[in-house]
C-alpha positions as CSV (number, residue, x, y, z in Angstrom):
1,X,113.3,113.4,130.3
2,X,111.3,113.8,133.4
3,X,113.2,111.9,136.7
4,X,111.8,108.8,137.6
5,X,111.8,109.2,141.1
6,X,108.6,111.1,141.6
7,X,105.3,109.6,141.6
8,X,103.2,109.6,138.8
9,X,99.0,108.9,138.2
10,X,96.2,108.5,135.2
11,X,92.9,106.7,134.0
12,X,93.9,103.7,132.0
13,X,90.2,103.3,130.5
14,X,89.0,105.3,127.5
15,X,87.0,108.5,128.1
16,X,83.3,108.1,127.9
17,X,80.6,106.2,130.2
18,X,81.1,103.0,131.5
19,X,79.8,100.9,134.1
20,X,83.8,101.2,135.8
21,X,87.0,102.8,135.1
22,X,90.5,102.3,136.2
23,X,93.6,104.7,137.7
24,X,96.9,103.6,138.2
25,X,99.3,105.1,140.5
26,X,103.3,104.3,140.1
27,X,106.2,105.7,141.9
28,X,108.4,104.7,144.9
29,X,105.4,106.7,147.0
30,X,102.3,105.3,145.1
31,X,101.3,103.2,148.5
32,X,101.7,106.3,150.5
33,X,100.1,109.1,148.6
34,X,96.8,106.2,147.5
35,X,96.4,105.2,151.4
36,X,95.7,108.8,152.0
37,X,92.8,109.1,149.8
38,X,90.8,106.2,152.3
39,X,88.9,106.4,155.3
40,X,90.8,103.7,156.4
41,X,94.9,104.2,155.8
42,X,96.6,102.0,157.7
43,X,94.2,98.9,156.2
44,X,95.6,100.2,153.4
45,X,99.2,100.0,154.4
46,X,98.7,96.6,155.9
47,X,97.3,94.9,152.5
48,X,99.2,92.3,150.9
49,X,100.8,93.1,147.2
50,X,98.4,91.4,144.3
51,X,95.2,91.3,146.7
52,X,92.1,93.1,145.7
53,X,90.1,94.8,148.6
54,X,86.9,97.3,149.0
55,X,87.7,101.0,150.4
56,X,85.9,103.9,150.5
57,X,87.5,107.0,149.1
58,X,86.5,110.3,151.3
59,X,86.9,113.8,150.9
60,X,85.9,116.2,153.7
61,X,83.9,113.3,155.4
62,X,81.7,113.3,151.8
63,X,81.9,109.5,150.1
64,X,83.0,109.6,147.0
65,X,82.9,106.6,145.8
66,X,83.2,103.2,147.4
67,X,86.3,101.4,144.9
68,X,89.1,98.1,144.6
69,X,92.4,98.9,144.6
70,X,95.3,96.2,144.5
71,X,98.9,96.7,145.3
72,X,101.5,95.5,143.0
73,X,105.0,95.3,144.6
74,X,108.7,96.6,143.4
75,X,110.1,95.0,141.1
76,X,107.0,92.5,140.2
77,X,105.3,95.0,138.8
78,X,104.4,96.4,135.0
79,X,106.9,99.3,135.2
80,X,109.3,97.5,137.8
81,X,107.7,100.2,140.9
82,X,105.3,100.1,143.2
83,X,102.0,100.7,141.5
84,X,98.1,100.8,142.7
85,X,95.1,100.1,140.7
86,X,92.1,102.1,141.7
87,X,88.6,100.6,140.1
88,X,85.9,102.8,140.6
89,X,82.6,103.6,139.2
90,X,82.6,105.1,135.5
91,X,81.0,108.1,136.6
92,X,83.3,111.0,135.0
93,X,83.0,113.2,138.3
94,X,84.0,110.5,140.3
95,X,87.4,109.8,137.9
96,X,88.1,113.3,138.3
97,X,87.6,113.6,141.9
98,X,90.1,111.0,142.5
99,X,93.0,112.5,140.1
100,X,92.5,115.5,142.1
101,X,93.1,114.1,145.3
102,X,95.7,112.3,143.9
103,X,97.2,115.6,142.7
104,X,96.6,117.3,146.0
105,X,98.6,114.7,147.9
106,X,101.7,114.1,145.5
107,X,101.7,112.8,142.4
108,X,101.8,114.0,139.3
109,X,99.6,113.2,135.9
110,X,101.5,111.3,133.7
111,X,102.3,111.7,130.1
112,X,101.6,110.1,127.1
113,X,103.1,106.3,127.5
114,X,105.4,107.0,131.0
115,X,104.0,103.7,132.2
116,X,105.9,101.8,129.5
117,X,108.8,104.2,129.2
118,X,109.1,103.5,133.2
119,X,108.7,99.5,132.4
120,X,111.8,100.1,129.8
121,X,113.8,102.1,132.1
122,X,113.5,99.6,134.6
123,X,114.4,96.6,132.6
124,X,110.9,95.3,132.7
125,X,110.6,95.6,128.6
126,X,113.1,96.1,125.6
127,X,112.1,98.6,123.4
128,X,110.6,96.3,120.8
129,X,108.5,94.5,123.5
130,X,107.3,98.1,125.1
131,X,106.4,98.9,121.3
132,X,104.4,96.3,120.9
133,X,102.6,97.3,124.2
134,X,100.9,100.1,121.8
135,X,100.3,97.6,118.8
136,X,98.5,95.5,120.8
137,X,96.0,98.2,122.1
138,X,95.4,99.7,118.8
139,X,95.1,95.9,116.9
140,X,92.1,95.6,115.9
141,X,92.1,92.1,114.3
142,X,93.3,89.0,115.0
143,X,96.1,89.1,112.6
144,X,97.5,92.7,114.1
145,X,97.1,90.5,117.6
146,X,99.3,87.7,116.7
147,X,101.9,90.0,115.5
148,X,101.9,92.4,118.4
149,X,101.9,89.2,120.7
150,X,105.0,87.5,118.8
151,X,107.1,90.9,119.2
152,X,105.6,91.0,122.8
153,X,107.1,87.8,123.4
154,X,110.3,88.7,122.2
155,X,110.6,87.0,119.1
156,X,111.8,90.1,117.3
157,X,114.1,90.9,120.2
158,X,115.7,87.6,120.3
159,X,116.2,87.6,116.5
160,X,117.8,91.2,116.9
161,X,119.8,90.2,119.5
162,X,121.3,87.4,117.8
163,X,122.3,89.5,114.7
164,X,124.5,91.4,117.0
165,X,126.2,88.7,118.5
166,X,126.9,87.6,114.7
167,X,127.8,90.8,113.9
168,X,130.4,91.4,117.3
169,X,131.6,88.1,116.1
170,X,132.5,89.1,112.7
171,X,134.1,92.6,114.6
172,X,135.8,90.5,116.9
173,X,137.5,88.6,113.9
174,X,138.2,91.7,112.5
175,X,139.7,93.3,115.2
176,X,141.9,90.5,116.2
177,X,143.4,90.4,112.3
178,X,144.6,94.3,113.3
179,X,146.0,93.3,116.5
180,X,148.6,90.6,114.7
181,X,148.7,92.3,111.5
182,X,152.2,92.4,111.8
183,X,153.1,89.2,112.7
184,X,151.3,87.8,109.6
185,X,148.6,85.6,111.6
186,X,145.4,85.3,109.9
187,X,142.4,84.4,111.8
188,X,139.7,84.3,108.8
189,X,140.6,85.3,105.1
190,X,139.0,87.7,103.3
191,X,136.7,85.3,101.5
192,X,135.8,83.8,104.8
193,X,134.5,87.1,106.2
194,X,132.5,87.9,102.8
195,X,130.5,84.7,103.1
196,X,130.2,85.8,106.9
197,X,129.0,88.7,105.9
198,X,126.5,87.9,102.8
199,X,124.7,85.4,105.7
200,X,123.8,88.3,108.1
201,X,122.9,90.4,104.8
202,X,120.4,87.8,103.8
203,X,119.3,87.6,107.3
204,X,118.9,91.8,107.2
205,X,117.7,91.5,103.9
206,X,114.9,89.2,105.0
207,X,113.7,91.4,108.0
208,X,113.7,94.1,105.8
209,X,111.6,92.8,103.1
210,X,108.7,91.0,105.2
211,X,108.0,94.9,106.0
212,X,105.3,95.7,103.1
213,X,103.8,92.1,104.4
214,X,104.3,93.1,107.9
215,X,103.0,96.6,107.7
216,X,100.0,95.7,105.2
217,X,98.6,92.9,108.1
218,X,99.1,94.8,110.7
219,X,97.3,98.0,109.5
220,X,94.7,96.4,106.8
221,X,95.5,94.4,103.7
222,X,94.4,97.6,100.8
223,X,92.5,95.7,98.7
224,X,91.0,97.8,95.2
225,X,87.8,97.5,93.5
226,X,88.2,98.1,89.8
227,X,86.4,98.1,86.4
228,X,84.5,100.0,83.8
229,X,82.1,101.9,84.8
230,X,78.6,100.6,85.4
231,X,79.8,96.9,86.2
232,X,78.6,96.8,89.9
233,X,81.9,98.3,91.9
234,X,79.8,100.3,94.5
235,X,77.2,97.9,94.9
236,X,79.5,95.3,95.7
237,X,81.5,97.6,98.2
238,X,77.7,97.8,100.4
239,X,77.8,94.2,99.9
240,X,80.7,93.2,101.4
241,X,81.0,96.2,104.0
242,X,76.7,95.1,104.3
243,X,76.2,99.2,104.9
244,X,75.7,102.2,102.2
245,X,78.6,102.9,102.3
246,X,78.8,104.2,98.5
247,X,76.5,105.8,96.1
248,X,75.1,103.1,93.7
249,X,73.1,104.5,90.6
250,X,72.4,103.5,86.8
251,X,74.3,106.1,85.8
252,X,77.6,105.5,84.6
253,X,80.7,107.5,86.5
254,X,78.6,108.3,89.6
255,X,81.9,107.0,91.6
256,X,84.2,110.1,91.1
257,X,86.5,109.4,93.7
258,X,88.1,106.8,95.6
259,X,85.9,105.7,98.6
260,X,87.3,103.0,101.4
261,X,86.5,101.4,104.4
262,X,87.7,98.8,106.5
263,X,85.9,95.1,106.8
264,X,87.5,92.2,109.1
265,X,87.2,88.5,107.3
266,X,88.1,85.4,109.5
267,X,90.4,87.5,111.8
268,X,92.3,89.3,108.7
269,X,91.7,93.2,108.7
270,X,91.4,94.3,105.2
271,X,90.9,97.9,103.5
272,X,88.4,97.9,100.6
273,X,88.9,100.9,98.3
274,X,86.1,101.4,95.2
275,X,87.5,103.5,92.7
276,X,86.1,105.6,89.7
277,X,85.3,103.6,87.1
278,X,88.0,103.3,84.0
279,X,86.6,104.6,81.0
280,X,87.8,107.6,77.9
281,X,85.7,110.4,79.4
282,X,86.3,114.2,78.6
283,X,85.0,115.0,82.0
284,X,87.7,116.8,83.9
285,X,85.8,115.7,87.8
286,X,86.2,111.6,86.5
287,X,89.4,111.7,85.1
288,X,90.4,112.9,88.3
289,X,88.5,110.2,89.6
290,X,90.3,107.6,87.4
291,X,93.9,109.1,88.1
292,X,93.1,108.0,91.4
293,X,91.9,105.1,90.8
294,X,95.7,104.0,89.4
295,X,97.0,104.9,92.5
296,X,95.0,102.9,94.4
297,X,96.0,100.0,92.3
298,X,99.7,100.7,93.0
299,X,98.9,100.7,96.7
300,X,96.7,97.6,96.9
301,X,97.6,94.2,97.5
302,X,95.0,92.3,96.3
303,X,93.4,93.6,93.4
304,X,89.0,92.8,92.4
305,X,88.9,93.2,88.8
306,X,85.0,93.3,88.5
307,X,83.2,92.6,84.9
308,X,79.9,93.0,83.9
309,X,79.7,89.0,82.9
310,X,75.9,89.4,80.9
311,X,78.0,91.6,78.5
312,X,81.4,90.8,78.7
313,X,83.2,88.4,76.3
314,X,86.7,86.7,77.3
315,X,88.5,88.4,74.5
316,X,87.5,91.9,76.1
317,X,88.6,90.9,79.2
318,X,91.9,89.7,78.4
319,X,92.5,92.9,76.0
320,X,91.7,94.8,79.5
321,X,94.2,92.9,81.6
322,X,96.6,93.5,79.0
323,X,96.0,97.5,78.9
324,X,96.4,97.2,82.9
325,X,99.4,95.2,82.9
326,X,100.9,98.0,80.9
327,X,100.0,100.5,83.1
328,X,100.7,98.9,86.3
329,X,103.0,96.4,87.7
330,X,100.9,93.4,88.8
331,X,104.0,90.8,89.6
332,X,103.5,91.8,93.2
333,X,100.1,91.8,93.5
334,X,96.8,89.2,93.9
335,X,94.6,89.7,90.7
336,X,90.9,87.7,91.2
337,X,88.4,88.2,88.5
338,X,85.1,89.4,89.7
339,X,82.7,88.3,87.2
340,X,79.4,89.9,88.2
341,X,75.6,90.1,87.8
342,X,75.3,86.2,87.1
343,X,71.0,87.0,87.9
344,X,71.2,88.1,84.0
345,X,72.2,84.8,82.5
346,X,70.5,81.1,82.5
347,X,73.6,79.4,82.6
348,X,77.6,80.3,83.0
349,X,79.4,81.2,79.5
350,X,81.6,77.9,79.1
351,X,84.5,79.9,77.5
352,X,84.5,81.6,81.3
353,X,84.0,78.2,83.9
354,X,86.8,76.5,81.8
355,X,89.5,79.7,82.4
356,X,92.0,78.7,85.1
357,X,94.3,81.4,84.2
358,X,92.8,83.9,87.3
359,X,91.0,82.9,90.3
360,X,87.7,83.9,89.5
361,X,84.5,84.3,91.7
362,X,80.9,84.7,89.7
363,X,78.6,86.5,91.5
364,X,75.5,89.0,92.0
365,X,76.8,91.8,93.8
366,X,72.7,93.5,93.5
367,X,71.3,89.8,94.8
368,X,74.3,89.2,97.1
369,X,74.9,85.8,95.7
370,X,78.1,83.9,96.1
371,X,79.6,87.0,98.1
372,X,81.4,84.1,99.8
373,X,83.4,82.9,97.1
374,X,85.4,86.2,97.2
375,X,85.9,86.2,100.6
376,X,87.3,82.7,100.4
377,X,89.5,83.7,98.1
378,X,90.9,86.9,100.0
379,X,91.6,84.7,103.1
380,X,93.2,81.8,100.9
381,X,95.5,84.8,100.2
382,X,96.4,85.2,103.3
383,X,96.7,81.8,104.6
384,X,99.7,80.7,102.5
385,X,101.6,83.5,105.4
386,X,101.7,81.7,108.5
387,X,102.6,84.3,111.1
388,X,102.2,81.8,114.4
389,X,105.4,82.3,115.3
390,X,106.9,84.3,112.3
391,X,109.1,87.4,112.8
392,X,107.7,90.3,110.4
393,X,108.9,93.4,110.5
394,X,105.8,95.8,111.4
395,X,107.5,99.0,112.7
396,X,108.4,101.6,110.7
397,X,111.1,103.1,113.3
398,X,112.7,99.2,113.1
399,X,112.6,99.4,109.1
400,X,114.3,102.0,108.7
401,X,116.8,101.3,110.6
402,X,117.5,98.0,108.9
403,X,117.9,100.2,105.6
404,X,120.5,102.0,107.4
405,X,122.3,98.3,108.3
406,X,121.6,97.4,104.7
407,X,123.2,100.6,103.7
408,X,126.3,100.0,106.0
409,X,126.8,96.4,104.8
410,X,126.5,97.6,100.9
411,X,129.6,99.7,102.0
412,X,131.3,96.4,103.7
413,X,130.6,94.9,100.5
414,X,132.8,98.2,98.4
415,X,135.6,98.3,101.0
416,X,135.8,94.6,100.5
417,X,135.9,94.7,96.4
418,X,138.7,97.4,96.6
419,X,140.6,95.8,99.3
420,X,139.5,99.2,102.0
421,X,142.0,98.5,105.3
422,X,140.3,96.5,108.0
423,X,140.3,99.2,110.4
424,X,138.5,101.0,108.2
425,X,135.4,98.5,107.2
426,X,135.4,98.0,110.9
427,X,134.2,101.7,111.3
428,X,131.1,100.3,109.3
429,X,130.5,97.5,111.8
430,X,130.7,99.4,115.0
431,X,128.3,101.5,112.9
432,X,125.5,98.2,112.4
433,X,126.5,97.6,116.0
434,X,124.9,101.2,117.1
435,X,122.2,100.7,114.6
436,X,121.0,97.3,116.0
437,X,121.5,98.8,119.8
438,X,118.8,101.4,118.7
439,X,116.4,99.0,117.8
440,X,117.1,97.4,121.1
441,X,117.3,100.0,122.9
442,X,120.3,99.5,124.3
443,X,121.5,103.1,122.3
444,X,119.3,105.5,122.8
445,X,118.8,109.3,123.4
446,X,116.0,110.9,125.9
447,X,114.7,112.8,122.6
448,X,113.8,109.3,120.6
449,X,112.4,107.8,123.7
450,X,110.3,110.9,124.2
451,X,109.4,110.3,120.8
452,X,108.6,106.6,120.7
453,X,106.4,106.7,123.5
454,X,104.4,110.0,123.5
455,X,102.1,107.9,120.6
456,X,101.0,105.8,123.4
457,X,97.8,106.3,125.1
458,X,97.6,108.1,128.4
459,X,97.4,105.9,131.1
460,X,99.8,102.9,129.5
C-alpha cells in the first residue's frame, strides 16, 4: 500500500462539460503545494479552515482560471488531513492545467478511492461506513439511498459490533471454564452456552438472509414479463419503460430473447425483463428464446404473468399456472396476473373480477389503460419492507463473510453434539472473532483494502 505521508490530488466531478468542476488536494502538504499555484500565496496561507475565497490560479504570468478553494483542517476533515477544494470552471483544459501544476509542485494523482481508504486509515470511517461511501454515489433510487445512508450512519457497524461483543462474551465464558477446569468450577453449562450460541446464530442467520432482499433493492428489483406469445409482453414493456424499447409485431415469437431495462416507480428501482414468449415451437432461435425465458423467472422477484383476457378462459389460465408451478419454484416469488387487451371486451368476464386467488391488474397495454394498477401493485410489494432504519445486508464482501460465521457456528454446533474439548470449539470462536473484525475492519490485509477501494471512483 502506498504511504500515507505524501500528498495526493484529483477531479472529484465526472468527466464531460460542465458549467464547474471540482479538485481536491489531501496530504500533510496540501496547504503548501495549493498556495503555490496562486498569484497571491501568503492570502492563501492566512485563510481560515472551512472558508470559501476567490483566487486567481497563474502560470507564467498567463491567468488560468480565476477559482474557490476552501481549506479543511487536520483532523476535521473527510480523510482526517488537511485537504483543499479547488472549484473551477468546467472547461477540460483548465481541469488539466491545474492537475499539472499540482503535479509540478508535489503531489501525486491519486488512485482509485485513496480519499476514503485515507478516511479509514485515519479513523474517520469503518469499513462498512467507507463502503457505503461508493453505494451512495452509484444509488440511483431512493431505495439504494436509504440503504447506503443507514450503513453510512453506522447502523450495520453498530449491529456488527455488537455481535462481537456477544460473541467475546461467549469466548470469555469459555475461556474462563479452561482456566478452572481442574478445580471443577463451572461458569455456564453446556446447555447454557448452546442457547447462547443458537441466539447469535439467529441473529447471523438473519443478516444473512435479508441479503437476496438487500441486494435485489439496492441494485433493481428483477421483475419478468411472461406469457404466450402474442398476448402483449413487448408492448407492455414500451408502456411501462414509455420508449421502444422492444420490437412489437402481430407476429407471434418476434421476442426471441430476453430484453431488460431498468424503470424507477415511487423511489423503488426495478429491472423489467420481457422474455420470449412460451409456446411448443420446433424453431431452434425461440426455444432458445424460451430456455431463457425460465431463467429469468428463477431470477425475478416479482413475476407479470400477462394473458390475452379477449381469448383467455380461467380454466386455461389456471392449467398454465399449474404447468409453471411445476417448472419453477414460485413460494419465493410475487405472482400478479396481467390480464390484458380489456379495449376487445364490452364488459369484464365475471368468472375473472370475482378471482381473489392472484392480484390481478386488467389492462390495455396498446391503449395504455390502467398501466397504473400494475405499478400499484409493484410498489405495494415493496412497501410491506420498511427499510427506514432496517439493517439489510447489501454487500456482497459482508455476505460472504457471514457464510463463513455461519459455517463456523454449524461446527460449534458438531463439537457441541459430540462433546469436542472446549479449547478446541474455542479455535472456532476466535475464528468468527477474525471474521467479524474483517467486516469491521479492524483485521485486515493491504491486498483486501487495495481491493475494496480500487472500485471507487477517482477522486473519492
Amino acid at each position: 500500500m502506498t504511504k500515507i505521508f505524501d500528498t495526493i490530488c484529483s477531479i472529484s466531478t465526472p468527466q464531460g462539460l460542465g458549467a464547474l468542476a471540482v479538485l481536491r488536494v489531501s496530504g500533510k502538504n496540501a496547504f503548501e503545494i495549493v498556495a503555490k499555484l496562486f498569484n497571491t500565496p501568503d492570502e492563501f496561507k492566512s485563510l481560515p479552515a472551512n472558508l470559501v475565497k476567490r483566487f486567481n490560479i497563474d502560470d507564467d504570468d498567463t491567468l488560468i482560471d480565476q477559482v474557490l478553494a476552501v481549506k479543511f483542517a487536520t483532523p476535521k476533515s473527510y480523510t482526517g488531513e488537511d485537504i483543499v477544494e479547488i472549484t473551477c470552471h468546467g472547461s477540460k483544459y483548465i481541469q488539466q492545467k491545474i492537475i499539472e501544476l499540482l503535479l509540478q509542485n508535489g503531489a501525486r494523482l491519486a488512485k482509485a478511492g485513496e480519499f476514503s481508504m485515507r478516511a479509514f486509515l485515519n479513523g474517520k470511517l469503518d469499513l462498512p461506513q467507507a463502503e457505503a461511501v461508493a453505494d451512495l454515489i452509484d444509488s440511483q433510487s431512493e431505495v439504494a439511498h436509504k440503504l447506503a445512508i443507514n450503513q453510512l450512519k453506522g447502523n450495520f457497524s453498530n449491529r456488527i459490533k455488537t455481535l462481537r461483543t456477544q460473541f467475546v462474551e461467549l469466548a470469555a465464558l469459555m475461556e474462563l471454564e479452561l482456566d478452572f477446569s481442574e478445580e471443577n468450577v463451572e461458569f455456564a453449562n453446556r446447555s447454557t452456552l448452546n442457547n447462547l450460541l443458537q441466539t447469535l446464530k439467529d441473529e447471523v442467520t438473519q443478516l444473512t438472509e435479508s441479503f437476496k432482499l438487500g441486494n435485489v433493492l439496492k441494485t433493481g428489483i428483477p421483475v419478468a414479463i411472461i406469457g404466450k406469445p402474442n398476448v402483449g409482453k413487448s408492448t407492455l414493456l414500451n408502456c411501462l419503460l414509455d420508449d421502444d424499447r422492444a420490437i412489437v409485431s402481430h407476429i407471434p415469437g418476434t421476442t426471441r430473447d430476453t430484453i431488460e431495462d431498468n424503470f424507477t416507480i415511487n423511489g423503488t428501482n426495478f429491472r423489467f425483463i420481457d422474455t420470449a414468449g412460451i409456446r411448443l415451437t420446433n424453431d431452434e432461435i425461440e426455444t432458445f428464446g424460451i430456455d431463457r425465458t425460465f431463467k429469468a423467472i428463477d431470477k425475478a422477484e416479482i413475476i407479470l404473468y400477462m394473458i390475452d383476457i379477449s381469448e383467455t378462459s380461467l380454466e386455461d389460465v389456471e392449467k398454465e399456472l399449474e404447468f409453471f408451478e411445476n417448472e419453477i419454484d414460485f413460494i419465493h416469488k410475487k405472482l400478479i396476473i396481467v390480464a390484458n387487451k380489456i379495449d376487445q371486451l364490452n364488459e369484464l368476464p365475471r368468472h375473472f373480477s370475482d378471482w381473489n386467488e392472484y392480484d390481478i391488474a386488467f389492462v390495455s397495454a396498446k391503449r395504455k389503460v390502467n398501466i397504473e394498477a400494475i405499478r400499484e401493485l409493484l410498489t405495494q410489494h415493496i412497501d410491506k419492507h420498511n427499510i427506514a432504519d432496517t439493517t439489510l445486508l447489501t454487500n456482497a464482501r459482508h455476505y460472504d463473510i457471514m457464510l463463513k460465521i455461519e459455517n463456523e457456528i454449524n461446527t460449534i454446533e458438531d463439537g457441541y453434539t459430540h462433546n469436542l474439548p472446549t479449547d478446541l470449539i474455542v479455535v472456532h470462536i476466535n475464528s468468527i472473532l477474525n471474521l467479524l473484525g474483517e467486516i469491521t475492519g479492524e483485521i485486515t490485509t493491504d491486498e483486501i483494502l487495495e481491493t475494496i477501494f480500487s472500485r471507487f471512483c477517482i477522486g473519492k
